[in-house]
matplotlib code that plots the C-alpha trace (Angstrom):
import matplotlib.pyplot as plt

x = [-3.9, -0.4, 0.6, 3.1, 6.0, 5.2, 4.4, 1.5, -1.6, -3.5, -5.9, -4.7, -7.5, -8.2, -5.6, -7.8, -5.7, -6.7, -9.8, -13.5, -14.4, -13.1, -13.5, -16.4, -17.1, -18.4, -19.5, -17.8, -19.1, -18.2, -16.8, -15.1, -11.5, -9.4, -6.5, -4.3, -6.9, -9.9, -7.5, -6.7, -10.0, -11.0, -8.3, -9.4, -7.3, -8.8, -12.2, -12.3, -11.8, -15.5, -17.5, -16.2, -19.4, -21.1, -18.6, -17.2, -13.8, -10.9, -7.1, -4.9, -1.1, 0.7, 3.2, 6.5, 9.0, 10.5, 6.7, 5.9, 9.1, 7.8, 4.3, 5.8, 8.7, 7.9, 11.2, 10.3, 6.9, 4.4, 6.6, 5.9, 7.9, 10.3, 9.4, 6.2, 5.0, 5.3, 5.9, 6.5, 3.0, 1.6, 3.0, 2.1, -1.7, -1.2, 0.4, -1.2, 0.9, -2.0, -3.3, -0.9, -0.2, 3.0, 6.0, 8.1, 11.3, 10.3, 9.9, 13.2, 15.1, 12.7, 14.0, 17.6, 17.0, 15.5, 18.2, 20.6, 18.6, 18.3, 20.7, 19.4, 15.9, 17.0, 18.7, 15.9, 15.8, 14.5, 11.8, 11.2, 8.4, 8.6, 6.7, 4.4, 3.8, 3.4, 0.4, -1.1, -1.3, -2.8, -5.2, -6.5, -6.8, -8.6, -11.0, -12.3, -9.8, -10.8, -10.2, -9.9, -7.5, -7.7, -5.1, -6.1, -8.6, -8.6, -9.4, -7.7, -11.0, -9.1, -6.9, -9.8, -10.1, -6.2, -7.2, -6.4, -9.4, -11.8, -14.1, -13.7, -14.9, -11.3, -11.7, -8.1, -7.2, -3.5, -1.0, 0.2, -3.4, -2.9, 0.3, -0.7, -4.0, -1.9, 1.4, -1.2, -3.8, -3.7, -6.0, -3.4, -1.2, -3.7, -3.5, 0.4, 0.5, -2.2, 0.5, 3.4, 1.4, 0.7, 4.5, 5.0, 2.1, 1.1, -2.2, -4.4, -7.3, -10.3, -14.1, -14.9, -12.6, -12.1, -8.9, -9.0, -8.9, -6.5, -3.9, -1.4, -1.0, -1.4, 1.9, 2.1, 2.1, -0.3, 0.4, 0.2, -2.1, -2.9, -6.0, -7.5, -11.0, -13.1, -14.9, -18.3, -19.9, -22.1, -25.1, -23.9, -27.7, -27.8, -24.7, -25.3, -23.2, -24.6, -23.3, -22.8, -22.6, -22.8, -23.7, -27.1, -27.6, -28.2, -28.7, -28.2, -27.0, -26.8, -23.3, -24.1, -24.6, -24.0, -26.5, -30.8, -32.7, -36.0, -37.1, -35.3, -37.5, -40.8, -41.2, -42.3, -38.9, -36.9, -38.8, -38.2, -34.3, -33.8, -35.5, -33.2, -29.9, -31.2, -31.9, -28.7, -26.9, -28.7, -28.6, -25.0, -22.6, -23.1, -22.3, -18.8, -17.8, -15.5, -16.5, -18.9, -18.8, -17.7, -18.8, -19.9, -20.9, -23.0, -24.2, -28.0, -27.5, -31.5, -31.9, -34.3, -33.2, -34.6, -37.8, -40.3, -41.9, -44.8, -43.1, -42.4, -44.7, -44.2, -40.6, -41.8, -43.8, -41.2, -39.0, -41.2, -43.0, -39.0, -38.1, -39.1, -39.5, -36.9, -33.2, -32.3, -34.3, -33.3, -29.7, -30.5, -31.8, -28.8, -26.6, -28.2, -26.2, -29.1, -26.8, -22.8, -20.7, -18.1, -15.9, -15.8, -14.4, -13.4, -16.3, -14.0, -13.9, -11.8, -14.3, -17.0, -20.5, -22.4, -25.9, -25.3, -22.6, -21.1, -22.9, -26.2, -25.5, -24.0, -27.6, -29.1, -27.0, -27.9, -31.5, -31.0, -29.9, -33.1, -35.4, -33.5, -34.0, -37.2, -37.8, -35.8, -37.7, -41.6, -39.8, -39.3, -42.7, -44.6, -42.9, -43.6, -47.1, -47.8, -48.8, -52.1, -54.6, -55.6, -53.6, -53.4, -50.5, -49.8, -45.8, -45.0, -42.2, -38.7, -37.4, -40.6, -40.1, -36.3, -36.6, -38.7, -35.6, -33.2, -32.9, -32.5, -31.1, -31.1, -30.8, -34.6, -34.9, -32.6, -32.2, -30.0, -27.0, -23.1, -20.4, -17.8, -15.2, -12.8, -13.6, -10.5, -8.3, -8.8, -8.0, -4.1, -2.1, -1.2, -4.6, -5.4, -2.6, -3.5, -6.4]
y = [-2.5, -2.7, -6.4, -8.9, -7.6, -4.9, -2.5, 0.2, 0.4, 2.8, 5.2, 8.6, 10.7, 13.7, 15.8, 18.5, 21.6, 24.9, 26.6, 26.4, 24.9, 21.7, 19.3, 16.8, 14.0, 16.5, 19.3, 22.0, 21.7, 24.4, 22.2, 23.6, 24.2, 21.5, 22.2, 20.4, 21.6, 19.5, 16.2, 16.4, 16.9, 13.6, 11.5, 8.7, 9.6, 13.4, 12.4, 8.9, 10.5, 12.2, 9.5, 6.5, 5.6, 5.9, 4.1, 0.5, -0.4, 0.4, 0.6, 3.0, 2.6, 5.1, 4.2, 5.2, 6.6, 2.6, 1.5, 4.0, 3.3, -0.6, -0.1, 2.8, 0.1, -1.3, -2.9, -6.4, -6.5, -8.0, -9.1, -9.7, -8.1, -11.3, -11.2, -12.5, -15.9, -19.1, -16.8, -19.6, -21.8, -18.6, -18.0, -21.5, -20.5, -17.8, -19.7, -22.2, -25.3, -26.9, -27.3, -29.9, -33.1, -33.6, -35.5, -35.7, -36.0, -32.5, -30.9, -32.2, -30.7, -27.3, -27.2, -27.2, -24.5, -22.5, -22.8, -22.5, -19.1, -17.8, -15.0, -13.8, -13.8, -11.8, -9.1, -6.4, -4.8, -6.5, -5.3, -6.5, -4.6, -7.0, -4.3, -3.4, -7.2, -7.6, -4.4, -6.2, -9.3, -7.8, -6.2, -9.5, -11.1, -7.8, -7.3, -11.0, -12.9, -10.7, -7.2, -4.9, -2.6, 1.0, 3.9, 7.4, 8.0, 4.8, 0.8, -1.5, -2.1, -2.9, -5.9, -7.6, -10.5, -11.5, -13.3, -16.6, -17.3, -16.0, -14.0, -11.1, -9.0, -7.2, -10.0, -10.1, -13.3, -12.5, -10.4, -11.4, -10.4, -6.9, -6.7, -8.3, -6.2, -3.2, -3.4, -4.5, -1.6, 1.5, 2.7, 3.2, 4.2, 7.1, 7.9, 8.2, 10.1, 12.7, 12.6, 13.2, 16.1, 17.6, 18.0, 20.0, 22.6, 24.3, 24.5, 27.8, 29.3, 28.0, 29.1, 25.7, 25.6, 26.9, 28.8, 27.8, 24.2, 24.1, 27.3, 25.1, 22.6, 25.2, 24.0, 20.3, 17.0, 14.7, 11.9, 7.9, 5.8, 2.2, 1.4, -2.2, -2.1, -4.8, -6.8, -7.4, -8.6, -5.4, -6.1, -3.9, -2.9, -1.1, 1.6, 4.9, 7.8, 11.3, 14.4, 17.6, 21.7, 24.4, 22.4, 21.0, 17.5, 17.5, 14.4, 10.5, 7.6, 3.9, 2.8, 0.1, 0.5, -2.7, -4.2, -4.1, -4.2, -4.1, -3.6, -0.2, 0.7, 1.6, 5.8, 5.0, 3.0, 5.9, 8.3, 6.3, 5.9, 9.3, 10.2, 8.4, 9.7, 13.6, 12.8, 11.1, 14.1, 16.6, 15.8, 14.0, 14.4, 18.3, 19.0, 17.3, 17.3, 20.7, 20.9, 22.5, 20.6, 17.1, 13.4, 11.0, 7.4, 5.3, 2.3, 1.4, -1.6, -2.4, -5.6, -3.9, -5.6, -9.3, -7.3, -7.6, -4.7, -5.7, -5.5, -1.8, -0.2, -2.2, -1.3, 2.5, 2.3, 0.8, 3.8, 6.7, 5.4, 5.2, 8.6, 11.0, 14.5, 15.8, 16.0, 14.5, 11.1, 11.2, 11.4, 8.4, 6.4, 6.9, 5.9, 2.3, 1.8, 1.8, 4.1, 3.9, 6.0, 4.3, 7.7, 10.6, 12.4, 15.5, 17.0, 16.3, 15.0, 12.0, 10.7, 8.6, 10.1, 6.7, 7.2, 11.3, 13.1, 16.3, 18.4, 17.2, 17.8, 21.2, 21.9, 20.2, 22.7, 25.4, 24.2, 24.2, 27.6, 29.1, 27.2, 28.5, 32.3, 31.4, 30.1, 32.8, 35.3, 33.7, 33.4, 37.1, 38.0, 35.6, 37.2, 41.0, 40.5, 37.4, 33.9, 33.1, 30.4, 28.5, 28.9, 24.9, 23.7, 20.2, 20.0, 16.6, 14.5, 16.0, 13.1, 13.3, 17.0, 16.4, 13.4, 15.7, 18.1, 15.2, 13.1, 9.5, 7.5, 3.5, 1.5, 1.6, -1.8, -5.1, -4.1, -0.9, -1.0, 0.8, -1.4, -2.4, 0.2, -2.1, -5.1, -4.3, -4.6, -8.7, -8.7, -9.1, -6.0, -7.8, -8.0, -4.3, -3.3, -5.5, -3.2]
z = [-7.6, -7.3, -9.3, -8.4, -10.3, -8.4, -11.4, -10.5, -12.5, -10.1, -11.6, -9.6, -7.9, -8.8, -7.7, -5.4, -4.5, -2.9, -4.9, -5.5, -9.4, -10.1, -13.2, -11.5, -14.4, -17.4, -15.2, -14.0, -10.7, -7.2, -4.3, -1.1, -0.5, 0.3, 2.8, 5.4, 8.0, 6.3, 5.4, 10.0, 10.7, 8.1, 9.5, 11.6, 14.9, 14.6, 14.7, 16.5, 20.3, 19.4, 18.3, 20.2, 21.6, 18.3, 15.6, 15.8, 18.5, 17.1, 17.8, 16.4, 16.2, 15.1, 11.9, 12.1, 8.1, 7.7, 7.3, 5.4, 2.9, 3.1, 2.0, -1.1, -2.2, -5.4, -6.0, -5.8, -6.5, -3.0, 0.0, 3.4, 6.5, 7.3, 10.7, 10.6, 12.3, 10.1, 6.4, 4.4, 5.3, 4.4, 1.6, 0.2, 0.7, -1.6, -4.3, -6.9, -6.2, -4.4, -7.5, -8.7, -7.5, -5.1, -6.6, -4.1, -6.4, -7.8, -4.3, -3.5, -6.3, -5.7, -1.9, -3.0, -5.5, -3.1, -1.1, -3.6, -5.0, -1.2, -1.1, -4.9, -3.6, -0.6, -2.8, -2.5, 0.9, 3.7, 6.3, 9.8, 11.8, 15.4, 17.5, 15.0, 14.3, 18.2, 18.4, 15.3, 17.5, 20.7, 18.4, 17.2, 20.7, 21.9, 19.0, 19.1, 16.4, 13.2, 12.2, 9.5, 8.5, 7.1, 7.2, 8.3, 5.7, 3.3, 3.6, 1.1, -0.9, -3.8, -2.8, -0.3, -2.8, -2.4, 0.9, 1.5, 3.5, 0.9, 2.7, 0.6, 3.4, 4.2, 7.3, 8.7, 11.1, 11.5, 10.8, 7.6, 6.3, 7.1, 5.6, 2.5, 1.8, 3.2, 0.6, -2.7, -2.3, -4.1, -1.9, 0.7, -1.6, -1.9, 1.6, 1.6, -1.3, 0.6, 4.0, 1.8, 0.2, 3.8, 4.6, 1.4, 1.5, 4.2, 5.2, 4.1, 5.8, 5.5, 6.4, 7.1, 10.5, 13.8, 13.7, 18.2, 17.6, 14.5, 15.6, 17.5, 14.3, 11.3, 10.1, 11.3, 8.8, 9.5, 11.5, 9.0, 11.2, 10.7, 12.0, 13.1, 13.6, 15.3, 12.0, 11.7, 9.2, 8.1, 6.0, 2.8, 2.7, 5.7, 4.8, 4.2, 2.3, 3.8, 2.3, 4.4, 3.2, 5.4, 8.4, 6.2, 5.3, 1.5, 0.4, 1.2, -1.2, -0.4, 0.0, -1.8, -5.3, -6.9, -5.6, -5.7, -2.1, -2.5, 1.5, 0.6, -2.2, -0.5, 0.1, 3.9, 4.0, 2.6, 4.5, 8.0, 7.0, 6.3, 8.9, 11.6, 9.5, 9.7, 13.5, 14.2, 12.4, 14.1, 17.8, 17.3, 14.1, 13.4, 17.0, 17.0, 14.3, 13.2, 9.8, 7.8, 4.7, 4.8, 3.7, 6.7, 6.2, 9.0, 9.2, 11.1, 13.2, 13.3, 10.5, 8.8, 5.8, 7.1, 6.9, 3.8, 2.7, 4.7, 8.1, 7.4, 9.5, 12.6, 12.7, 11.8, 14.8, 16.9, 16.0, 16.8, 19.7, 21.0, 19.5, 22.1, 20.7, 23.3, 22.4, 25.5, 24.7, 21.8, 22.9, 24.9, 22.1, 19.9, 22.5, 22.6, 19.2, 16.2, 14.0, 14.0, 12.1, 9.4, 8.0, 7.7, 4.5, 3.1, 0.8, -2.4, -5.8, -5.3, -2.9, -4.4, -4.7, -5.0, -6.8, -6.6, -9.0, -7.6, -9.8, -8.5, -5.3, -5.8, -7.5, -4.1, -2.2, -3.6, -3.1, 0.2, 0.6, -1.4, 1.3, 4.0, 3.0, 2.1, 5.5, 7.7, 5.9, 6.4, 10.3, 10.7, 9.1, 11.3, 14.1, 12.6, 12.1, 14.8, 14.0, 12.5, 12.7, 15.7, 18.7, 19.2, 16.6, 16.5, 16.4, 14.0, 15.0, 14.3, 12.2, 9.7, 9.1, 8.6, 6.2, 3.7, 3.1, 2.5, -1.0, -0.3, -3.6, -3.3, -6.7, -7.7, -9.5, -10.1, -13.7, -12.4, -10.4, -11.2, -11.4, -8.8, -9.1, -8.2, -10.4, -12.4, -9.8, -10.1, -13.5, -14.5, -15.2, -18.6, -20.0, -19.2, -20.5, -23.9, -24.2]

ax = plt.figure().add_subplot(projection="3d")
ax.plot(x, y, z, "-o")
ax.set_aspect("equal")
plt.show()
């Protein structure tokens, strides 16, 4: 995170350009290209007209160079856009002088500084975004009085804790909230570095895409969106990272993976979660979305974490006595809400793999593959030589035979968890620097 003198610290992602083997932690690991096409197709605005009904309300307002320029100006450290309602009460929250007790002869002489110091404190440039403030505002009102932000592919995960109100949930109440979590994150930064990068190279071909869809903007820069999405406060147990290659769900991690949940544990728990995930991809994410390999995050809505391990099979049974074997029900069932989808993101090193690494699931890949010659090939001879054994088969529900191809990690035990990847960004830039 960017700190108040406004130096950077930012650990840069790896930088993925066009070709297959790239450096993945200590293994030289085989990933798909990454080209302009794949970054569109991962960008919020690309993806969100698809899944509306299935991913959480969200506006998107376009962002024009002059915000762009704001949130890359490290001149003067963290400022706020002057045009924002009542800057200086805010500005108070964020400071530390509540801490010591008011002398009124020292706040006297501090005003008249500050007024004396007003034009040197105004010597960087300053920004004023009135419209963009005004959509911010509408946004609140229409999304219930709380949001959170994100840019096309990014949220500000690293600067959540600098809110005044605590939550530490990226929970934004007005508009100096975004701004503030937007201008400290290197997260975002991220994302404007990636934009920049997509007016400079033009996009390549790629097996992964439809050259239909993607022929009319082969050569176009992506658009910078800032997107305000309707906040609710997700149980962090319930979040899933689902990796995609070739159109196959290979594996799923638990978002979370800082943290122990024991309801998640059980194998009939794992089994019924991945389960609904290879379900919810089949019948809905593989047949929107363009890409063949990509990373897609959802979240199940059902609080299946209030439940004990006991309460398992109740809920299992609730599940597939509503899961109808027929796509259409199934359709039907999804559409009630149980899963949501979060992101989507380019299969890619710079992308965190949660409990996999990249080599594992390269080697889970390739897996994949062997059982599907395997299985085309016991297909055709069933079909040379005609099926055996007795002519009444008993077909097993789709979502049990899917959740047997699919890896589901969850931290196994309380004495086992990785570390918040952005702890350090709450720690001063002078102390790291120290070390």
């Amino acid at each position: 995170m960017r700190n108040i003198n406004g130096e950077d610290h930012r650990t840069d992602p790896v930088d993925d350009e066009e070709g297959i083997d790239r450096l993945c932690g200590d293994q030289l690991t085989e990933l798909p290209g990454l080209d302009l096409r794949v970054l569109k197709a991962c960008s919020f605005q690309s993806w969100f007209k698809d899944f509306r009904q299935h991913t959480i309300d969200s506006t998107v307002i376009e962002l024009n160079q002059e915000f762009v320029k704001y949130l890359l100006d490290q001149s003067n450290g963290i400022h706020l856009p002057l045009d924002v309602e009542d800057l200086n009460s805010y500005e108070s929250q964020l400071s530390d002088d509540s801490d010591v007790e008011d002398d009124p002869q020292s706040s006297k002489i501090d005003t008249d500084d500050e007024d004396e110091d007003e034009d040197e404190d105004r010597s960087f440039k300053v920004y004023k975004f009135p419209e963009l403030s005004s959509q911010i505002r509408n946004a609140l009102i229409d999304h219930g009085g709380s949001i959170f932000p994100k840019l096309n592919w990014s949220a500000p995960q690293d600067s959540k804790f600098l809110l005044p109100s605590g939550d530490g949930a990226l929970r934004c109440k007005s508009v100096e909230d975004v701004y503030l979590l937007l201008k400290a994150s290197d997260c975002i930064y991220h994302d404007l570095d990636l934009i920049q990068k997509s007016k400079t190279h033009e996009a390549g071909t790629s097996r992964d895409l439809s050259e239909e869809r993607f022929k009319d903007e082969r050569n176009d820069s992506i658009q910078p969106v800032l997107v305000l999405r309707r906040w609710s406060n997700l149980n962090p147990s319930n979040e899933f990272r689902c990796f995609v290659r070739d159109k196959k769900l290979i594996g799923i991690s638990a978002r979370c993976t800082t943290n122990h949940f024991e309801f998640l544990v059980s194998d009939e728990t794992k089994r019924l979660v991945a389960g609904l995930i290879s379900d919810f991809f089949e019948l809905i994410i593989v047949e929107n979305f363009i890409l063949s390999d990509y990373i897609f995050d959802v979240y199940i809505t059902n609080p299946i974490s209030s439940l004990s391990i006991t309460q398992t099979q109740p809920i299992r049974q609730i599940y597939s006595n509503s899961i109808d074997s027929k796509r259409l029900h199934k359709r039907k069932f999804f559409k009630k809400g149980l899963i949501k989808v979060i992101d989507f993101n380019p299969f890619a090193s710079f992308i965190d793999p949660c409990l996999f690494d990249y080599h594992e699931l390269n080697q889970l890949y390739h897996s994949s593959l062997t059982k599907r010659s395997k299985s085309n090939g016991s297909r055709c001879a069933d079909e040379f030589y005609g099926a055996s054994g007795n002519a009444k088969v008993e077909q097993q529900e789709d979502y049990d035979c899917a959740s047997d191809e699919v890896l589901l990690k969850v931290v196994e035990n309380s004495g086992f968890s990785y570390k918040n990847k952005f702890s350090s960004s709450q720690v001063p830039y002078e102390l790291i620097k120290q070390q």
